[in-house]
N, C-alpha and C positions, 0 to 999 in steps of 0.2 A: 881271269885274274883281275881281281880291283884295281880301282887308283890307288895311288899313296894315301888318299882322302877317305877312303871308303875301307882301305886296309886295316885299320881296326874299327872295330864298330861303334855307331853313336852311342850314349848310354839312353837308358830306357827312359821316357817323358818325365817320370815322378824323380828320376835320381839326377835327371838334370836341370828341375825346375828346381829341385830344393839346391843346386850347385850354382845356378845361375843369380837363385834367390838371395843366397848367403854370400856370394860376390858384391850384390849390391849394399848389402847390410857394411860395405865393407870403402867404398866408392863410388865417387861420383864421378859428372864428368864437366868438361868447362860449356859444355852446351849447357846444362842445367843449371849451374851457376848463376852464367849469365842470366837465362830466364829469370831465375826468382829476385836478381837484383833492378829487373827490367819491369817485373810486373808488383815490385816492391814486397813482396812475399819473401822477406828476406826471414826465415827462422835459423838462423845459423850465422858463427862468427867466423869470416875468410882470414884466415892466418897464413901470410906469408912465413916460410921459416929459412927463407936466406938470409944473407946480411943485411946492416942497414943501408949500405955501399951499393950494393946491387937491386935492392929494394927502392934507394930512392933517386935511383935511374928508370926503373920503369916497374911499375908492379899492378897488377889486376885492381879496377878500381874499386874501391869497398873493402877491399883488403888490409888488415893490422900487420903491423911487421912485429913477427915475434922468433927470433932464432930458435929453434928445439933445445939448445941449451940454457936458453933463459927460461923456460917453461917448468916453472918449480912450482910446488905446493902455492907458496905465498902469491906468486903472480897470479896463478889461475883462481883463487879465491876471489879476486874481483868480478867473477861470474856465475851467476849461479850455477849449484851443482848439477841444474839438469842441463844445459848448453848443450849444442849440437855442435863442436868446431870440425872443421874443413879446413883443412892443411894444404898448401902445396907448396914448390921450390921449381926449381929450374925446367926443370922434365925427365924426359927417361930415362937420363943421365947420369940425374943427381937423386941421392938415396934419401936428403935433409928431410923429405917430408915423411917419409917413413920412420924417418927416427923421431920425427916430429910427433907422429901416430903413435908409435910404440911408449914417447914419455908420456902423452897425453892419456893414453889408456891403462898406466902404469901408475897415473895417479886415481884413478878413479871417473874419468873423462868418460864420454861420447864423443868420439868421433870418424871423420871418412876421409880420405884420402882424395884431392881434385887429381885425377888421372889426366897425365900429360903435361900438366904445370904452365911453366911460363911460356913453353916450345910448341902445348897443345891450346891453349891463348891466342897463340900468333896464328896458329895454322887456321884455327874457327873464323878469322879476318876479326878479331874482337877486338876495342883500342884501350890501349893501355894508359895510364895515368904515371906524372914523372913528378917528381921535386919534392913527395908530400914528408914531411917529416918522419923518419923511423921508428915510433913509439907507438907501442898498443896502450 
């Protein structure tokens, strides 16, 4: 009799690379963030999409505070159509970055969702930036 692990079977190499592949086409993570903001290979905008209240208490540094409700046509025109944005909120908590994802690609965006948020932030020992002004 199998583990509970092994009780249904893995899927086959090619149907879990293209499941693993389209995963990432989808999210990142706060490990890889940080890197690109560390080795200055920044091609992408960090969008905070909590409030400005909890944003300018403590928020990933390099990050713009932009609520998913203020993410309208108009606002995101101050970037070019091809931008790569990266969203997150609280963590696995809080769904704001999802809905953040969802208006974003709803207007016609690129973008990836930073998995874990502010909770998987904290957990990486990464230090956070506090005071800055709330406005992208």
């Amino acid at each position: 009799m199998p583990s509970p692990v092994a009780e249904i079977p893995a899927a086959a190499a090619e149907i879990a690379a293209a499941h693993f592949g389209a995963k990432l086409a989808f999210e990142t993570d706060c490990s890889d963030v940080h890197a690109a903001f560390a080795s200055g290979k920044v091609d992408f905008v960090l969008l905070d999409a909590r409030s400005p209240t909890l944003f300018a208490q403590s928020h990933v540094p390099g990050a713009l505070n932009l609520p998913h409700g203020k993410m309208t046509a108009h606002r995101m025109s101050a970037w070019p159509s091809d931008t790569l944005f990266v969203v997150y909120c609280a963590g696995p908590h809080c769904n704001g970055a999802d809905k953040a994802a969802l208006r974003l690609s709803r207007l016609g965006l690129s973008v990836k969702l930073m998995i874990g948020g502010v909770t998987g932030w904290a957990d990486e020992g990464f230090a956070f930036e506090e005071g800055v002004p709330a406005a992208a």
